[in-house]
DOLO-699097 format. One record per residue: residue in three letters; x, y, z of N, C-alpha, C in turn. Coordinates in steps of 0.05 Angstrom, whole numbers, padded with zeros to 5 digits, always signed. Each point is the difference from the previous one (the first is absolute). Example, Ala and Ser with C-alpha at 12.3 -4.5 7.8 and 13.67 -1.06 7.14 Angstrom:
2
ALA+00264-00114+00156-00018+00024+00000+00018+00024+00000 SER-00007+00021-00014+00016+00024+00001-00015+00022+00014 
END
This chain:
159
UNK+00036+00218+00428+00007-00027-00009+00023+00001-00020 UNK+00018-00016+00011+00025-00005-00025-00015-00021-00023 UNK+00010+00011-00021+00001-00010-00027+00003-00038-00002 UNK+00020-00007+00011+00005-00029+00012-00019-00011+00010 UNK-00017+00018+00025-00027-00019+00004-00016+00007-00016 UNK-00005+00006-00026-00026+00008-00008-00013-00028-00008 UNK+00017-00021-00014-00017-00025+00002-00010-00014+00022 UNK+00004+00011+00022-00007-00018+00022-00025+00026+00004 UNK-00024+00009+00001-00022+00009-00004-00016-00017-00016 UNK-00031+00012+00018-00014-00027-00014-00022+00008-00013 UNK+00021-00001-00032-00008+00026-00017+00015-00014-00026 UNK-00026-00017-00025+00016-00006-00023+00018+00021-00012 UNK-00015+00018+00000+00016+00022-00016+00023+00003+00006 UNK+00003+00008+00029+00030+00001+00014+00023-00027-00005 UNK-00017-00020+00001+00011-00026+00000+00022+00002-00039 UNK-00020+00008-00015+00012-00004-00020+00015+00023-00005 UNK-00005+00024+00015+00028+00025-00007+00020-00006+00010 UNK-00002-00017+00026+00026-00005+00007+00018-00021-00014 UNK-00004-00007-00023+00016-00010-00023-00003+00007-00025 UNK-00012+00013-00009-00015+00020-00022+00007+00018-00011 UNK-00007+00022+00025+00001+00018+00011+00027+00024-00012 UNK+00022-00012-00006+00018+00024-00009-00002+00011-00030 UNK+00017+00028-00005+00003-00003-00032+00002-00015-00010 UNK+00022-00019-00006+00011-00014-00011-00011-00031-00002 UNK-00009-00016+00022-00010-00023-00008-00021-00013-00016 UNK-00021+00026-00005-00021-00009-00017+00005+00005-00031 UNK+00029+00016+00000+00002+00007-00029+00017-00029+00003 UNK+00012-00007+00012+00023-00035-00006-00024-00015-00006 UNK-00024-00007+00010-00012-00020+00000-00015+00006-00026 UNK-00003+00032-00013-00015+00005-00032+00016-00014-00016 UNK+00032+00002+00005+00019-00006-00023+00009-00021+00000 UNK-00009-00022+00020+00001-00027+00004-00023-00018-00014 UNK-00033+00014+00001-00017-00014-00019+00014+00020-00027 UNK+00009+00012-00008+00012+00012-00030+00017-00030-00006 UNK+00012-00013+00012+00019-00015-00004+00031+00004+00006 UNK+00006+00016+00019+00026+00014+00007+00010-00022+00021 UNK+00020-00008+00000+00002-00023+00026+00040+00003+00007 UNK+00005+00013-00011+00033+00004+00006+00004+00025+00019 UNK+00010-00002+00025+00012+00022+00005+00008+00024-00023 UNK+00022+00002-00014-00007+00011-00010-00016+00017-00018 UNK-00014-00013-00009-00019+00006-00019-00021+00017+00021 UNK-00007-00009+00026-00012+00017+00013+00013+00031+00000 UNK+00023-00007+00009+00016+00028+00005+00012+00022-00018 UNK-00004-00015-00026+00000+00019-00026-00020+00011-00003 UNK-00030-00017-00004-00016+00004-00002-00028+00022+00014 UNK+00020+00007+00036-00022+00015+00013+00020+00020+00010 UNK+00040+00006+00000+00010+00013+00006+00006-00001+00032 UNK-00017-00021+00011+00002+00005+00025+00038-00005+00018 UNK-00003+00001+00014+00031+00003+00013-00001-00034+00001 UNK+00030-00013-00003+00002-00028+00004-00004-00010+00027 UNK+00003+00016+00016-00005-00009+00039-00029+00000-00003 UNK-00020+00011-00004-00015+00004-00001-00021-00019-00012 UNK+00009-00008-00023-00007-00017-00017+00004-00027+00014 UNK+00020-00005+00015+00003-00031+00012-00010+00001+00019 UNK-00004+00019+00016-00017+00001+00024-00034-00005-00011 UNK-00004+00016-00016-00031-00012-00002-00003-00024-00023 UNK+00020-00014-00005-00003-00024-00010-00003-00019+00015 UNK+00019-00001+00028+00005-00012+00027-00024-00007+00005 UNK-00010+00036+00003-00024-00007+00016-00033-00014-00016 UNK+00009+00002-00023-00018-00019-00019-00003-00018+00004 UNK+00035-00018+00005-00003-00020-00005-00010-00025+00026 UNK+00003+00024+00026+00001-00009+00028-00046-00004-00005 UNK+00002+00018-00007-00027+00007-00002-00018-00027-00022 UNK+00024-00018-00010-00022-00019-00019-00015+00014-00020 UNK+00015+00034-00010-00024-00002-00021+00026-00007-00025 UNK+00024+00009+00001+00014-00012-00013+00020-00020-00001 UNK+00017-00018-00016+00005-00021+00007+00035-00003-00015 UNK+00022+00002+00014+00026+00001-00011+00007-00026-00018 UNK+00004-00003-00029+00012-00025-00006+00026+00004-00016 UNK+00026-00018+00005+00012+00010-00019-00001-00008-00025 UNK+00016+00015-00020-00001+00000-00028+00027+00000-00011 UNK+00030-00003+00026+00022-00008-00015+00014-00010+00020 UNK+00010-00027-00011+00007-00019+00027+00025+00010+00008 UNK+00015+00006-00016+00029+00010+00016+00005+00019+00009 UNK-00021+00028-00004-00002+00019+00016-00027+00001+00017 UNK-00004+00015+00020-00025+00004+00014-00008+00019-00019 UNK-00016-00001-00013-00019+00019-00014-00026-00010+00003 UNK-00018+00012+00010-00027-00005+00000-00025+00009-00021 UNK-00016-00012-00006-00029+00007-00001-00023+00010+00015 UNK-00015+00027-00008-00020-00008+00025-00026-00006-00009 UNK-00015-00020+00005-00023-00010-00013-00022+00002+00028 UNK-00024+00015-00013-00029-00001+00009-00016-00021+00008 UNK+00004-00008+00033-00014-00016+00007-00031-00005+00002 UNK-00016-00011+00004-00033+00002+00004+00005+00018+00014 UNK+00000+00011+00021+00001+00025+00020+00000+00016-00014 UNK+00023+00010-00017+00004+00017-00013-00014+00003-00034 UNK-00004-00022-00001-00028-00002-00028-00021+00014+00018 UNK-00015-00001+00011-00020+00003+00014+00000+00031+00002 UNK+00025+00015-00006-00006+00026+00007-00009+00017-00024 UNK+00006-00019-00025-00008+00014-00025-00028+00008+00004 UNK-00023+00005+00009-00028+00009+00003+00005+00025+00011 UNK+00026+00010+00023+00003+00024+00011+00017+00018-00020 UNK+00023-00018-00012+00000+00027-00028-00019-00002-00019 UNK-00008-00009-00004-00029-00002-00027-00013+00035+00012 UNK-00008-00011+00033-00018+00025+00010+00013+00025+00003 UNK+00028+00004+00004+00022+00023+00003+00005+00010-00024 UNK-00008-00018-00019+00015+00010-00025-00027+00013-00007 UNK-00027-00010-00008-00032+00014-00008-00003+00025+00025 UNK+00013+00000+00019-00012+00026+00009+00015+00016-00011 UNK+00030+00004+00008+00023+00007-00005-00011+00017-00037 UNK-00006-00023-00019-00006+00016-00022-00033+00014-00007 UNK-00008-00006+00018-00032+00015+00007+00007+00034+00008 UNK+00024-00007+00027-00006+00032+00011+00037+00012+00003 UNK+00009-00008-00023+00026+00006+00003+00019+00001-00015 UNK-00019-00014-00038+00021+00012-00024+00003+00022-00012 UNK-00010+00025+00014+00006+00020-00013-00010+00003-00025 UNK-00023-00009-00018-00005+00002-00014+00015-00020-00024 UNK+00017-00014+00004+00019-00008-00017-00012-00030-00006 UNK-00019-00005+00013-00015-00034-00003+00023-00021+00010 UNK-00013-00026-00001+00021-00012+00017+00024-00017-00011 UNK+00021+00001+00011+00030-00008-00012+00000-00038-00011 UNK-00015-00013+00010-00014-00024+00000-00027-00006+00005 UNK-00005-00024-00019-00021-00014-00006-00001-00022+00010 UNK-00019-00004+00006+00002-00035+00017-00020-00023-00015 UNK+00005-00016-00011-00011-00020-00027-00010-00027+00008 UNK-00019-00003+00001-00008-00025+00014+00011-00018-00020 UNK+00015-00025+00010+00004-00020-00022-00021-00016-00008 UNK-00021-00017+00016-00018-00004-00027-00018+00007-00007 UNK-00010+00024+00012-00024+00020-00021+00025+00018-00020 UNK+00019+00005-00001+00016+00018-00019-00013+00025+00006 UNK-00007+00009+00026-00015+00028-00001+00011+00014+00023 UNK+00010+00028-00012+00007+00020+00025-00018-00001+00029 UNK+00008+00002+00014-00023-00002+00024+00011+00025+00016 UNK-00023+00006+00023+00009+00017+00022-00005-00016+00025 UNK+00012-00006+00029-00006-00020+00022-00016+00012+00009 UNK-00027-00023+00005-00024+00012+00013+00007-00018+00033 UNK-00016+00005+00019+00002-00015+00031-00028+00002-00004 UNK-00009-00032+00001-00030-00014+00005-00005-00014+00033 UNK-00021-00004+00002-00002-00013+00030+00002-00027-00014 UNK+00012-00017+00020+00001-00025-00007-00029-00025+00009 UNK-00015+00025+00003-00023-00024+00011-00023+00009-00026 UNK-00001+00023+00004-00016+00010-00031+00001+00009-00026 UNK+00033+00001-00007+00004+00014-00018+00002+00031-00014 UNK-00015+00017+00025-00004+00019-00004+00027+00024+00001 UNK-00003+00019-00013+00022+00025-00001+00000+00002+00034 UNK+00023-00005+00013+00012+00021+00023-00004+00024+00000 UNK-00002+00016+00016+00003+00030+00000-00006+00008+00030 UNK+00014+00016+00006+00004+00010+00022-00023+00002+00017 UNK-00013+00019+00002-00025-00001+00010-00021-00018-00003 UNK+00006-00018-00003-00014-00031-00001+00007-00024+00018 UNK+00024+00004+00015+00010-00016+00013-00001+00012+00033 UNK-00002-00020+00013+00009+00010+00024+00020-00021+00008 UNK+00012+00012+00019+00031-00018+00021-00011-00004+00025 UNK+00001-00017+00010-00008-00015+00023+00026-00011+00010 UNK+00005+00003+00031+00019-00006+00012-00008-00025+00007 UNK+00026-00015+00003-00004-00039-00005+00011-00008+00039 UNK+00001-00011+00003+00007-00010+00029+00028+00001+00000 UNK+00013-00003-00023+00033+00004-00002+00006+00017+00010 UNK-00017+00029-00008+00010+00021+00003-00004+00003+00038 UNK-00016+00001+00007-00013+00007+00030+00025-00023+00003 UNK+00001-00029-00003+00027-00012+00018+00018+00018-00003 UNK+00010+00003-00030+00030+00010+00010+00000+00026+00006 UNK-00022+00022-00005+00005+00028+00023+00004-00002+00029 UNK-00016-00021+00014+00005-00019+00030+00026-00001-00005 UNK+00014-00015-00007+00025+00002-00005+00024+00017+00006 UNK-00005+00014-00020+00014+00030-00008-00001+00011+00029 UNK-00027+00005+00012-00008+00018+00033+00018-00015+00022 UNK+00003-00034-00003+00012-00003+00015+00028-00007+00005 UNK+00013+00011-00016+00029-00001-00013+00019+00028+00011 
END
């Protein structure tokens, strides 16, 4: 399978690597809830190559999680601002960032804190079920395949 179809699998996971998915876009979308919204400022800020940088802004922005506005009328200079789509993904760095410093600071503890604004209290992101409240955890869940999936593998077979 080429890389190109990986969102067409009928497979959330896949669905969301295939916009996700590279180096570079999940660190744009960390430094966009930081408050970074200038081209530039991205591209000082993560070193990445400038082609590179507009390509996965492009594809941000094609994608609805970010949103181009400008900020100087007589030149094209843009902003890039965090749409709901892209609000919505703050729960997946919350979770990238608590593993990430669980099994991967080297001993050095972690480079950020995350502060709830109105308890004023450090927190770590827990994942609850939304019907009971209870702690998630792996071996507590099971995945059940939905009718989506059996349609669109039909699909896929007869393609």
């Amino acid at each position: 399978m080429k890389w190109e179809d990986i969102g067409q699998q009928p497979c959330s996971i896949a669905r969301a690597q295939s916009v996700l998915g590279d180096r570079w876009t999940m660190l744009i979308i960390r430094n966009a809830f930081m408050g970074i919204r200038r081209f530039d400022d991205f591209q000082e800020n993560l070193g990445v190559t400038r082609h590179v940088l507009s390509d996965r802004l492009k594809r941000l922005v094609e994608e609805d999680i970010l949103v181009k506005q400008p900020y100087i009328d007589r030149q094209e200079r843009f902003e890039y601002r965090l749409t709901q789509k892209g609000l919505d993904l703050y729960p997946i760095l919350l979770a990238m960032t608590h593993w990430a410093d669980q099994y991967m600071d080297g001993g050095k503890g972690s480079p950020v804190e995350y502060v709830h604004k109105r308890c004023g209290q450090t927190f770590k992101p827990v994942m609850v079920c939304s019907c009971c409240g209870e702690q998630i955890q792996a071996k507590q869940v099971k995945p059940v395949f939905t009718q989506a999936y059996f349609n669109a593998m039909n699909q896929l077979k007869q393609a």
